[in-house]
C-alpha positions in Angstrom: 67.9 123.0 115.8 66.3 119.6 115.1 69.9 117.4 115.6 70.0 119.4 118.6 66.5 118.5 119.8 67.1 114.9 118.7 70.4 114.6 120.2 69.0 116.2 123.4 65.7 114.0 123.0 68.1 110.9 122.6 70.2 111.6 126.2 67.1 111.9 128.1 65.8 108.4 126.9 69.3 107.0 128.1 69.0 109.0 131.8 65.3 107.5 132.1 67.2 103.8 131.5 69.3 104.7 133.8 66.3 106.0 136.1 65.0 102.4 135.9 67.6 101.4 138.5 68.4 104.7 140.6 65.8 105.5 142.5 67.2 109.2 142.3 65.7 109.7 138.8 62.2 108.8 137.6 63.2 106.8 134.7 59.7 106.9 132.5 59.3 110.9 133.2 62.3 111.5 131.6 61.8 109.2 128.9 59.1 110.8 127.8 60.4 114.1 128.0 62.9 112.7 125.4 60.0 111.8 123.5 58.2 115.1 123.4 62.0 116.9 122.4 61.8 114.6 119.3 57.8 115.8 118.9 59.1 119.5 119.3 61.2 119.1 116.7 60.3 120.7 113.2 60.5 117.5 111.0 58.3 115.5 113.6 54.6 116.3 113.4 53.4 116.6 117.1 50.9 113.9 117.5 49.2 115.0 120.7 47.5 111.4 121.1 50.7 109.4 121.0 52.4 112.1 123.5 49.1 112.0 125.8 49.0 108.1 126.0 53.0 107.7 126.8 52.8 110.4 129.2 49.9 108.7 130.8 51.8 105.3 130.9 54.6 107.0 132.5 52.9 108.7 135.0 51.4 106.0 136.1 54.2 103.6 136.2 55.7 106.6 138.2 52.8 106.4 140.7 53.0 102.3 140.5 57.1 102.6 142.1 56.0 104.2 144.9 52.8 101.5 145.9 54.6 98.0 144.6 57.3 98.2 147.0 55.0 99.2 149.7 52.8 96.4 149.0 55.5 94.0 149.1 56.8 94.9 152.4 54.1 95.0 154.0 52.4 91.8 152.3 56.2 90.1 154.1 55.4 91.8 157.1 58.0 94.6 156.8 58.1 98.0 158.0 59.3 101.7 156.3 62.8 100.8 157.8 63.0 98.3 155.4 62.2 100.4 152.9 64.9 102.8 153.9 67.2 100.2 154.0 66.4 98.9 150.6 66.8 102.6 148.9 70.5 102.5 150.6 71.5 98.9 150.0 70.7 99.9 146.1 72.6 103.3 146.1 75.8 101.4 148.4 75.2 98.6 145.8 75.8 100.8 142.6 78.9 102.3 144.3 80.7 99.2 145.3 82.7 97.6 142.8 81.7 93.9 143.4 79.4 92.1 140.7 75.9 91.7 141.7 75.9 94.9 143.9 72.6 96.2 142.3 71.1 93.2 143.1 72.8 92.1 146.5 72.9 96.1 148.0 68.8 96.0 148.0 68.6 92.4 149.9 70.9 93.6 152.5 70.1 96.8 152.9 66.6 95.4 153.6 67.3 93.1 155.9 69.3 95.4 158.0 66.6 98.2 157.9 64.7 95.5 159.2 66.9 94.3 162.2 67.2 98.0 162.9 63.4 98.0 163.7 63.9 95.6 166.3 62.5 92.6 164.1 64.2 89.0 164.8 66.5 87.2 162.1 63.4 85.5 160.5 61.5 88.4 160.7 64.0 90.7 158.7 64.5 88.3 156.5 61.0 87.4 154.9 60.0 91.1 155.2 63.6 91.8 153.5 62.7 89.1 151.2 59.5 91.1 150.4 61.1 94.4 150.3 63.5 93.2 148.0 60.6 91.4 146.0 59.0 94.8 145.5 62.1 96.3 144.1 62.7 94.3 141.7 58.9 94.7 140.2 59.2 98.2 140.3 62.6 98.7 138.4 61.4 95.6 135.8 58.6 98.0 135.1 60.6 101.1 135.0 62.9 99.3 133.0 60.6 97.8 130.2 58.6 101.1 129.7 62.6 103.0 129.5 63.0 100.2 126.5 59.8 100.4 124.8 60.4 104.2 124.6 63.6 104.3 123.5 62.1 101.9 120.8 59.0 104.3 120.1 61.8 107.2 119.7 64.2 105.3 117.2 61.1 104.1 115.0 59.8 107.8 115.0 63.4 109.6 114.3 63.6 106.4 111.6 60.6 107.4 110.2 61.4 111.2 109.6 65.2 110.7 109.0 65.0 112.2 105.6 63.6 115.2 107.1 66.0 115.2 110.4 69.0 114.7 108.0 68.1 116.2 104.9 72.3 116.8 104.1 72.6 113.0 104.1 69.8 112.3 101.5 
């Protein structure tokens, strides 16, 4: 039951990288949930601290993806159709097949949001700018709390490998 845990533990810190950049899954959440599978299991001691300060980052790193976007729009002047426009540039950016379309999807998708909202060229384009701007914070952030779990994880399963794989000892 403990590979099990672990193995499961070990999928749902790779789906909350992966959440880092799709904006369909809460990367950190399910990081942690990864990390209290590895608590749950019977060779980990459940250290209630550790769980309570890592679900407490995540949460509010979770909380912080929703306001840093917003705060860069509007700080460029932008509007929630630029917002809009940013979610679907990123998801039309994963799905094309050019390089950069994670990065280049957003910045359009922004813009265009924009010039839907009935804002000129120069207009779109600095609030896309900030749109864009905000993005990026938000999934660096997702993206370095994904890592430094998946790096809290491997150092705890290190740590009790001998009781997680006591038929390799």
């Amino acid at each position: 039951m403990d590979i099990a845990l672990l193995i499961v533990g070990f999928i749902f810190m790779l789906i909350g990288i992966l959440g880092s950049f799709l904006p369909i899954l809460p990367g950190p959440p399910v990081s942690w949930i990864g990390l209290l599978l590895l608590h749950l299991t019977n060779a980990v001691s459940m250290n209630w601290w550790f769980l309570g300060i890592t679900l407490t980052v995540a949460l509010v790193i979770f909380a912080l993806d929703y306001i840093i976007p917003a705060i860069g729009t509007k700080k460029f002047g932008g509007t929630r159709a630029g917002m809009i426009g940013t979610t679907i540039g990123l998801i039309v950016g994963l799905l094309a097949p050019i390089p950069g379309g994670i990065i280049i999807g957003p910045f359009i998708g922004a813009f265009l949001g924009e010039l839907s909202a009935k804002a000129d060229n120069k207009t779109a384009l600095k609030a896309a700018f900030g749109s864009f701007l905000g993005f990026l914070t938000g999934t660096f952030m997702k993206f370095v709390v994904a890592i430094i779990f998946l790096g809290l994880f491997i150092s705890k399963a290190w740590d009790y490998k001998a009781a997680l794989f006591p038929y390799f000892n």
